[in-house]
C-alpha positions as CSV (number, residue, x, y, z in Angstrom):
1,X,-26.3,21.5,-17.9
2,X,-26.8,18.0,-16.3
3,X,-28.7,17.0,-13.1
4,X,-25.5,16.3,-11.5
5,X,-23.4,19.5,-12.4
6,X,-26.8,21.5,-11.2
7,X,-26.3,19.5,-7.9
8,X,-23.0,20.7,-7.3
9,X,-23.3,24.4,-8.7
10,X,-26.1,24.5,-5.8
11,X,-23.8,23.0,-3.1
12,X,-21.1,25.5,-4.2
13,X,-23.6,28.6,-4.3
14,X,-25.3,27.8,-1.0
15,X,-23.3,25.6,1.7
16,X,-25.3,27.2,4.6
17,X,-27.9,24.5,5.0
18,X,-25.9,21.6,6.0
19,X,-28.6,19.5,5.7
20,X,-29.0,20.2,1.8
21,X,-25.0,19.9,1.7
22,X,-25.2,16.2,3.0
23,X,-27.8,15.5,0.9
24,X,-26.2,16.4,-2.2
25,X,-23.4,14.9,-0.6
26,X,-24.9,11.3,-0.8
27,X,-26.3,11.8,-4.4
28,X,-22.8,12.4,-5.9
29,X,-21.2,9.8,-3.9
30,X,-23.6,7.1,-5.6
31,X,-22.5,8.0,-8.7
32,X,-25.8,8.6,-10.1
33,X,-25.2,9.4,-14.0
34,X,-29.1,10.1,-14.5
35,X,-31.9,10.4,-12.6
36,X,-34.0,7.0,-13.2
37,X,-36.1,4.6,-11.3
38,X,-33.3,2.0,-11.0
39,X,-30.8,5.0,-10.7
40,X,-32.8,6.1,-7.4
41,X,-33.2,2.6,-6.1
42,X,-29.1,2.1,-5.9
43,X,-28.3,5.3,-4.4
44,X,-31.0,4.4,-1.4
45,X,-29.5,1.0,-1.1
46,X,-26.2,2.6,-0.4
47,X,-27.5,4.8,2.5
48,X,-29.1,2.1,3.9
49,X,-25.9,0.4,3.7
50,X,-24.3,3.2,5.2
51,X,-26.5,2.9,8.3
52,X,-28.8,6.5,7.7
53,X,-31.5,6.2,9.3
54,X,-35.0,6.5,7.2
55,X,-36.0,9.7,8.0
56,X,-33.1,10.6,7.3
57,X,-33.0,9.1,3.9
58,X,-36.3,10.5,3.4
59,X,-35.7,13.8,3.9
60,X,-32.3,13.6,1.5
61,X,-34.5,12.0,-1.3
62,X,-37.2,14.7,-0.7
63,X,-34.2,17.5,-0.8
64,X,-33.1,16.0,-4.2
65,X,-36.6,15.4,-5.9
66,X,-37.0,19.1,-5.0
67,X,-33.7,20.4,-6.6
68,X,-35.2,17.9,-10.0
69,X,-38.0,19.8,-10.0
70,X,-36.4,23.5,-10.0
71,X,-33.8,22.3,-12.5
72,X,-36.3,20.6,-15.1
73,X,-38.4,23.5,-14.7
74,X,-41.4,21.2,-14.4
75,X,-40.4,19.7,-17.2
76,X,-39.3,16.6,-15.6
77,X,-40.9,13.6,-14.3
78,X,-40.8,14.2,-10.3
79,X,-43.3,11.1,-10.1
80,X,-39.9,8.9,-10.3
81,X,-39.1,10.3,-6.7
82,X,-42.8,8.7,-5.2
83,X,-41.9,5.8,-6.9
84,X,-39.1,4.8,-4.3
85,X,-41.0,5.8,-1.0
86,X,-41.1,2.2,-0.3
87,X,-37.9,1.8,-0.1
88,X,-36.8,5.0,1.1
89,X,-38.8,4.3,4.3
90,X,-37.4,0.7,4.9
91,X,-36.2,-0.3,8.2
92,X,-33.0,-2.7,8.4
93,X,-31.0,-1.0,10.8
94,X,-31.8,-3.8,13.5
95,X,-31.1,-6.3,10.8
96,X,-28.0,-5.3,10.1
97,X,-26.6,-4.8,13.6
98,X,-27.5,-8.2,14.3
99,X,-25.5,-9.3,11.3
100,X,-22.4,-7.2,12.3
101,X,-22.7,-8.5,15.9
102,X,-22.4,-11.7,14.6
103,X,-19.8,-11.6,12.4
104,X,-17.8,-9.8,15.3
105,X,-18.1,-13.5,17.2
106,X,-16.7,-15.3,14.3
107,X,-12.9,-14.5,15.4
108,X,-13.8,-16.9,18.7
109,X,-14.7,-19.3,16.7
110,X,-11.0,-19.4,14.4
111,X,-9.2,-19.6,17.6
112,X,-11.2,-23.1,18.3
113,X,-8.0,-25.8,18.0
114,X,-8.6,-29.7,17.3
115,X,-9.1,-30.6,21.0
116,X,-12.5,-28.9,21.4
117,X,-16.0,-31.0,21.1
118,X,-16.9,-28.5,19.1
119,X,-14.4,-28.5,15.9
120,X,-16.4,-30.4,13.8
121,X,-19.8,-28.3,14.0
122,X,-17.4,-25.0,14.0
123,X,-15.9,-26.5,10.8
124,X,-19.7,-26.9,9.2
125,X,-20.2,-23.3,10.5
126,X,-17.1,-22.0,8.9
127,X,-17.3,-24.3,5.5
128,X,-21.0,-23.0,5.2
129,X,-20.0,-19.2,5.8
130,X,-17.4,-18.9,3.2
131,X,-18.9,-21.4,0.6
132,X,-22.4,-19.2,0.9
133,X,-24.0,-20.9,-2.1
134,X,-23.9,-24.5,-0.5
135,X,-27.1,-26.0,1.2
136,X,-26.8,-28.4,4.3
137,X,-27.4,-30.9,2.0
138,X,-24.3,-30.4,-0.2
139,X,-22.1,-30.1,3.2
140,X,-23.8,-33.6,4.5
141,X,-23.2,-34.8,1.5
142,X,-19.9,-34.1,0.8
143,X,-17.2,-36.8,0.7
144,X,-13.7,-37.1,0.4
145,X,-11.8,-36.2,-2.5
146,X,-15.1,-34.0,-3.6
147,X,-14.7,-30.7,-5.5
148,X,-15.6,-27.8,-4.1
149,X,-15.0,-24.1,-4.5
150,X,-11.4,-22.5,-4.9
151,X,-11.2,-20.6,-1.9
152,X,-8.1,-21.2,0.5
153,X,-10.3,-21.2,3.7
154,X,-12.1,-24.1,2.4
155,X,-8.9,-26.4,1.2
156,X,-7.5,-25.5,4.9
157,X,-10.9,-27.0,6.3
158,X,-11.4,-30.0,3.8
159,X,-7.7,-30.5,4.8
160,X,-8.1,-30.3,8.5
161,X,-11.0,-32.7,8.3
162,X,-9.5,-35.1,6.0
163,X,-7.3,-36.1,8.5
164,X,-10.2,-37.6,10.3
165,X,-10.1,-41.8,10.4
166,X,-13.4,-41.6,8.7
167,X,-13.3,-43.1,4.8
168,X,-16.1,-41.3,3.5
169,X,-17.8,-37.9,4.2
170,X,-15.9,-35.1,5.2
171,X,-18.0,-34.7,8.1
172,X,-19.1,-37.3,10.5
173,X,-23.1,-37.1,10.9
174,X,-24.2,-40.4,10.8
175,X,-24.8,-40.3,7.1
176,X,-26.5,-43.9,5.9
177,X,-27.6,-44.4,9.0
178,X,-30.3,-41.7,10.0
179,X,-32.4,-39.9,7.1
180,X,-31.0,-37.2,5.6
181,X,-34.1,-35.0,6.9
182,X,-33.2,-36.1,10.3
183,X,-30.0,-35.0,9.8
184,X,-30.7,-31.7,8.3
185,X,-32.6,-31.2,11.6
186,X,-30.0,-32.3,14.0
187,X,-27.2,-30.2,12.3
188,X,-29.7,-27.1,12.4
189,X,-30.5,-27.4,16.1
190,X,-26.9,-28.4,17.0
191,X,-25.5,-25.9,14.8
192,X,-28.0,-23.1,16.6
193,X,-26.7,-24.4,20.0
194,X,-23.1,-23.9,19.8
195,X,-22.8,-20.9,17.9
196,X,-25.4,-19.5,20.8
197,X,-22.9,-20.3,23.6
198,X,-20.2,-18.4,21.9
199,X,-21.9,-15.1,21.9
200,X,-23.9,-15.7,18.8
201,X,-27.4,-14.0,18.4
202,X,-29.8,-15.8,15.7
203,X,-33.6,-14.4,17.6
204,X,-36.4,-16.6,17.3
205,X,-35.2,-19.1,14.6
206,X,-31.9,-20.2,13.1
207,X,-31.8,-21.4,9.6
208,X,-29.0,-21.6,6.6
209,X,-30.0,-17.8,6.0
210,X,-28.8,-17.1,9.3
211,X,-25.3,-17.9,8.3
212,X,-25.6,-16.4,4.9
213,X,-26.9,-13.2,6.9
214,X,-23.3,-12.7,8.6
215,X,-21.7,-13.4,5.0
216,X,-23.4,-10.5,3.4
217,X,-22.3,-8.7,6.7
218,X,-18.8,-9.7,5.4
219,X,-18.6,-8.6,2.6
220,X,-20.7,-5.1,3.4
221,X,-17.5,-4.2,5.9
222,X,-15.4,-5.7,3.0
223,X,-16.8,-2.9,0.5
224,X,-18.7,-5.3,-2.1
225,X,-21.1,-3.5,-3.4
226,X,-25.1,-4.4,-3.1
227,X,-24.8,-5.7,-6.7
228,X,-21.9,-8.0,-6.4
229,X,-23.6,-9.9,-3.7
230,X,-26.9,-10.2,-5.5
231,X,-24.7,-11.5,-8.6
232,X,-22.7,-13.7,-6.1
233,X,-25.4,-15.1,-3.9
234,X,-28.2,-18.0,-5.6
235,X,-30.8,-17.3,-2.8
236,X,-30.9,-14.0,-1.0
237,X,-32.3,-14.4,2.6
238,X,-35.1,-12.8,3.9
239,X,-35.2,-9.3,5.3
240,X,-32.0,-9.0,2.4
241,X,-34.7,-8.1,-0.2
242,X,-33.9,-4.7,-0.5
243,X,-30.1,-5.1,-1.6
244,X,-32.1,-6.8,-5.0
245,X,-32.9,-3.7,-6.1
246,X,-29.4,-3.1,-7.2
247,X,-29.6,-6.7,-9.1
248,X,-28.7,-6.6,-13.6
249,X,-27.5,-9.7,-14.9
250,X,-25.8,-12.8,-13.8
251,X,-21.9,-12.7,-13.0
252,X,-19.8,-15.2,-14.8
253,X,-17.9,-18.1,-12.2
254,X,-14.8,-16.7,-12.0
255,X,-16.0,-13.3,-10.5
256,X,-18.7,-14.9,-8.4
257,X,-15.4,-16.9,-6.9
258,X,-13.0,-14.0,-6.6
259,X,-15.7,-12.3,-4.5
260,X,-16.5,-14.9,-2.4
261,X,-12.3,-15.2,-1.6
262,X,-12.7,-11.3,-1.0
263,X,-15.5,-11.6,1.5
264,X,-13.6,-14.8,3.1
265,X,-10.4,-12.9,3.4
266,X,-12.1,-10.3,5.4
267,X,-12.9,-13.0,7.7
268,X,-10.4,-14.8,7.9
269,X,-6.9,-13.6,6.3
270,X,-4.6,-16.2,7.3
271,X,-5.2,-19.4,5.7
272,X,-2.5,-20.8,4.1
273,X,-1.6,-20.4,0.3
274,X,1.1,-21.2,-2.7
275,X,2.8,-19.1,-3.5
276,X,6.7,-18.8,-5.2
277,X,10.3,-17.9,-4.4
278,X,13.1,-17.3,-6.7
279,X,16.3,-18.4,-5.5
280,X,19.4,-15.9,-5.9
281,X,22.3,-17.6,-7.9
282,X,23.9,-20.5,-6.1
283,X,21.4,-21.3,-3.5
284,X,19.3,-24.3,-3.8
285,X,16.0,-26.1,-1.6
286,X,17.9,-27.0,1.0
287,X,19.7,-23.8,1.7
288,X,16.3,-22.4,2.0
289,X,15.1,-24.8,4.3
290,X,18.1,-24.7,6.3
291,X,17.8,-21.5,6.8
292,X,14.6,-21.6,8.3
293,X,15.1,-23.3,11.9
294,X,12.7,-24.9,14.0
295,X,11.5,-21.3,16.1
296,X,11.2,-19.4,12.7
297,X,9.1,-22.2,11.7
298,X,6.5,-22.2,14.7
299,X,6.8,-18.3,14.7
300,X,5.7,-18.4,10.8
301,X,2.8,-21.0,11.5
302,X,4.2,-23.9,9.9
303,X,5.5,-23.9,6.1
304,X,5.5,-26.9,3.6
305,X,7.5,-26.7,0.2
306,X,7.0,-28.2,-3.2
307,X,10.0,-28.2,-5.8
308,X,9.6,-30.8,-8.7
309,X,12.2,-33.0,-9.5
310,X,13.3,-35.5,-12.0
311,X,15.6,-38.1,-11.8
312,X,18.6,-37.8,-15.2
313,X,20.3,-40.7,-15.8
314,X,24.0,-40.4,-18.0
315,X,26.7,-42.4,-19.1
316,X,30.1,-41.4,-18.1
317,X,33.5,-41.7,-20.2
318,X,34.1,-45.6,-18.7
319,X,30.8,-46.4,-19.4
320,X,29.5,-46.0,-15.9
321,X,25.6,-44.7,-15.5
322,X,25.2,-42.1,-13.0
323,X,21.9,-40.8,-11.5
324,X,21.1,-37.3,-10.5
325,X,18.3,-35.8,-9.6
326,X,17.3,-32.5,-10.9
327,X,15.1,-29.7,-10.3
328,X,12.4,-29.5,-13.3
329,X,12.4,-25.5,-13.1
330,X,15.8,-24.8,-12.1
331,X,15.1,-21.7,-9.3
332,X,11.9,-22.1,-8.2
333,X,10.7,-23.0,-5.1
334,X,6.6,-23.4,-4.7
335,X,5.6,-22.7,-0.9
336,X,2.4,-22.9,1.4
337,X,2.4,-20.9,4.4
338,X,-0.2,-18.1,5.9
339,X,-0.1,-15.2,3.9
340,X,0.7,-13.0,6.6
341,X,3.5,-14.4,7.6
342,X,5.4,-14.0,4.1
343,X,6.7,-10.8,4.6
344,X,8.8,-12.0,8.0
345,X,9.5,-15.0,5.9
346,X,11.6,-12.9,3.7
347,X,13.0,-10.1,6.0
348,X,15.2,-13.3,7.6
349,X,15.5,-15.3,4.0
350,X,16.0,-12.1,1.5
351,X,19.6,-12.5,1.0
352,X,18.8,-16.3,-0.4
353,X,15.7,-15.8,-2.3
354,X,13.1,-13.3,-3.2
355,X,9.0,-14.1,-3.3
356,X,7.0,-13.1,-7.1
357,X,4.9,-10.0,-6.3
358,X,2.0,-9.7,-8.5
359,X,3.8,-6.6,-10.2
360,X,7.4,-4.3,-9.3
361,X,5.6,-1.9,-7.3
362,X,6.3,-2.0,-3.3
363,X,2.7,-2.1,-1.8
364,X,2.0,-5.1,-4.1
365,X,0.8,-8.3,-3.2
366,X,2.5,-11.8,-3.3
367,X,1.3,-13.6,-5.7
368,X,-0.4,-17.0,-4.7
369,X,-1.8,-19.8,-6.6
370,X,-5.5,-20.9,-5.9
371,X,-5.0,-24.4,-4.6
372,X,-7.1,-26.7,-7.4
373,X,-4.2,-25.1,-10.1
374,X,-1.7,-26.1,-8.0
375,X,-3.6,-29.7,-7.5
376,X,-3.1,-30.0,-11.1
377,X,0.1,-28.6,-11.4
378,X,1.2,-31.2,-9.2
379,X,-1.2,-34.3,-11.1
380,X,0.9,-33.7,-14.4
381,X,4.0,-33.1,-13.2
382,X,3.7,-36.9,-11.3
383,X,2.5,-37.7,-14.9
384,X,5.8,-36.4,-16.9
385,X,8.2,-38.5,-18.9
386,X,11.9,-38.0,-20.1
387,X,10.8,-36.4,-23.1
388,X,8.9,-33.6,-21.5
389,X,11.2,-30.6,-20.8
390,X,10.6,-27.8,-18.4
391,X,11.2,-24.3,-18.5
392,X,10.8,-20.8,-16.7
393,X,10.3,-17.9,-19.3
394,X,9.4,-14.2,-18.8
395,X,7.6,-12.3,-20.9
396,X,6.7,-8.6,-21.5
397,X,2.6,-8.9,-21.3
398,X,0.9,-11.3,-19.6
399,X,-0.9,-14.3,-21.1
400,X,-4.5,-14.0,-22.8
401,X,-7.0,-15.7,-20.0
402,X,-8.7,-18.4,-22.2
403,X,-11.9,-19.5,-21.2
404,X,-13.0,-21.4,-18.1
405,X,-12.7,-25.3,-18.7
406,X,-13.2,-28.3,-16.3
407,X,-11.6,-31.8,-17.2
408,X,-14.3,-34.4,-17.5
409,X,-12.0,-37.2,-18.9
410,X,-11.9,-39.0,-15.6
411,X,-8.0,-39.4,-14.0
412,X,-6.1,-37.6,-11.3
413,X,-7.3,-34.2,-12.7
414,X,-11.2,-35.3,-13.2
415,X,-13.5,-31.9,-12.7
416,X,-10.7,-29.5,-12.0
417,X,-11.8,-26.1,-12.9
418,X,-9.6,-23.4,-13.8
419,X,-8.4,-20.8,-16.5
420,X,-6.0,-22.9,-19.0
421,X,-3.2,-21.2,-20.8
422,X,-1.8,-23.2,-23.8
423,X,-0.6,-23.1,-26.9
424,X,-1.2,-25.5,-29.7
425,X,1.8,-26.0,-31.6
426,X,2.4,-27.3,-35.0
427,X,3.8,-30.8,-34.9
428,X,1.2,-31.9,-32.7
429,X,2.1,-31.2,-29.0
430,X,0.6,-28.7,-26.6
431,X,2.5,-26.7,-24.2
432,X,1.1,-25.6,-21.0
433,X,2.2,-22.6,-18.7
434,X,1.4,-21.9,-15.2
435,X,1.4,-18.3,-14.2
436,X,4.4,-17.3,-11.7
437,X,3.3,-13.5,-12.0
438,X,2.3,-11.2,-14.1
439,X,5.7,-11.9,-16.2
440,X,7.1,-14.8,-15.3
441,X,5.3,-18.4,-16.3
442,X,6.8,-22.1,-16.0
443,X,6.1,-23.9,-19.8
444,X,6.1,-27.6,-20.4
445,X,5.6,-29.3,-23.7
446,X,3.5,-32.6,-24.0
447,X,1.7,-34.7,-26.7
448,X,-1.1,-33.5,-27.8
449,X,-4.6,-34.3,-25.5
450,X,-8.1,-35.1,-26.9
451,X,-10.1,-32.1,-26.8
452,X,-13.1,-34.2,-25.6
453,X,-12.0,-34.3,-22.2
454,X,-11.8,-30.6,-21.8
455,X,-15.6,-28.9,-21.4
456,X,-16.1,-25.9,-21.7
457,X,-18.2,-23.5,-18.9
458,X,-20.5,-21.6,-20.3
């Protein structure tokens, strides 16, 4: 008999001490598959997460080492048990209340408009929390038309700051003309200043961990587990140390990105994203967008369309060219709007057009497109010629994800990152396919492109 089925033969045989109960409790909710050092070290990480206090956790570990010790007969190593004592008796619970606190001001700040003093440093403050891994010197740094993580609450704040009448860094702090230590200071103690008048609590000292503290607070009440941030964050801050215990190998780009969207979700959920509409027989863009008046509009948040067109030229019976201009994928409509607005969206629009769902079921999610593909999408369709032909196809399984690429061959797509799906075909050409859903994919065929100017991320 294993450790674990001992653990719950002795919760089933004696449930009187409830202590003992919630002990086990814990142990089998950690999913503990043996009992080792590392083992140990993740199941005490999650009841710290969980907020137990340490005597508590103490007295569940000294519960458990006991029930090793009567199962392996002394037998067993019961030394492994002493060995996380450290640990077991750590205090964070002040740390971690702080964190939560904070994060519970963050909501004042997303309801700051463009009229307030204090947009721009609550745009740092925001652009900081949900790209964790940047340093004030990246966001000081950062100019326009710079690349930078594909996560939707960033492209709404690159876009809200891009509107700006400055020419050159995203944010205004008197880059070339003060040092960029004296600027690292300013933004610090001006950073410190205004979160503090909105209810904010840093203690003694405010530094870029500070921020990074109410991230991991994020993603905690998002359910990411203690490993997934260690693999997500570069630099864990201090007082954090003990969720390293939990830490294996490195995570590869694409998950470290899809967990920092997760965490910046649960923050802030309604950024706007792309997503796609399939219009019922006989209805076009405009029926749509008639159908949508000026109150539905405000009431949805604001919505913007994108449907690609080409202009085909013909030659009637008398010799007479005519121009029309047609849709390049005849049905589709590409939309950005907040994504929890979609659902009304529909309930008025259903009878015209129906939104891709990431699969048939009716709790699924709409499916969105992260903004750099769409970027792209939009780069090569300005790019087309006549002789490239568009088309929506469906098939029964999804697309194999290729590996991650960036495009380093300068040009309108120069270091876009993203999964490409292609296929090389036999006379030379390449075609291309953007995921609609899970079945349901636009294709374009082009010439051939170098493969130099597509590097691979390792």
């Amino acid at each position: 008999m294993i450790f674990t089925e001992f653990v719950e033969n002795k919760v089933t045989a004696d449930s009187s001490d409830r202590t003992q109960k919630s002990a086990c409790a814990s142990f089998l909710k950690s999913s503990v598959t043996e009992v080792a050092e590392e083992s140990l070290r993740g199941w005490i990480v999650d009841m710290i997460i969980a907020g137990l206090r340490p005597a508590t956790r103490t007295k569940y570990v000294s519960i458990i080492a006991t029930l090793y010790k009567e199962w392996g007969g002394g037998r067993c190593d019961a030394e492994l048990f002493d060995s996380v004592k450290e640990l077991t008796a750590i205090d964070v619970e002040d740390l971690l209340k702080r964190g939560n606190a904070n994060l519970n001001q963050v909501k004042c700040l997303l309801r700051v408009d463009g009229k307030s003093v204090d947009f721009e440093i609550i745009n740092i403050f925001l652009y900081l929390l949900f790209d964790v891994n940047a340093s004030l010197k990246d966001v000081i740094n950062l100019k326009r038309g710079d690349s930078y993580p594909d996560i939707s609450q960033l492209a709404d704040i690159v876009e809200t700051m891009s509107l700006s009448t400055r020419k050159k860094y995203l944010f205004g702090l008197g880059q070339g003309k003060k040092r960029e230590g004296q600027i690292i200071s300013e933004l610090l103690h001006h950073l410190s200043g205004t979160l503090t008048t909105y209810g904010f609590d840093f203690g003694s000292e405010f530094s870029r961990d500070s921020i990074t503290s109410i991230w991991i607070a994020a993603a905690l009440n998002a359910g990411v587990s203690a490993y997934e941030i260690c693999m997500t964050l570069n630099n864990l801050p201090g007082g954090y140390s003990f969720l390293e215990q939990t830490r294996r190998s490195d995570i590869q780009p694409d998950m470290q990105l899809l967990t920092m969207q997760r965490v910046a979700d649960s923050i802030h959920c309604n950024t706007r994203r792309w997503f796609v509409m399939k219009m019922r027989f006989g209805n076009t863009a405009d029926d749509i967008k008639a159908a949508i008046d000026s109150t539905l509009e405000t009431e949805l948040g604001g919505i913007a369309y994108y449907s690609p067109s080409h202009t085909v030229v013909s030659v009637d019976k008398e010799g007479r060219r005519r121009r029309v201009e047609k849709p390049y994928i005849p049905g589709i409509l590409f939309f950005r709007m907040r994504q929890d607005k979609v659902r009304k969206l529909f309930s008025h629009i259903g009878d015209l057009a129906w939104c891709y769902k990431w699969s048939n079921t009716p709790d699924s999610a709409y499916c969105t497109i992260p903004s750099s593909e769409m970027k792209a999408f939009q780069a090569h369709v300005g790019s087309f010629t006549p002789d490239i032909k568009m088309e929506l196809v469906t098939r029964d399984t999804a697309l194999p994800v290729d590996s991650a690429v960036r495009i380093n061959g300068g040009g309108v797509m120069e270091n876009h990152v993203g999964i490409i799906c292609s296929v090389k075909n036999n006379n030379g050409t390449r075609t291309y396919t953007l995921a609609l859903s899970d079945r349901e994919y636009a294709t374009w065929t082009v010439k051939d492109i170098e493969e130099i100017y597509i590097e691979p991320i390792q």
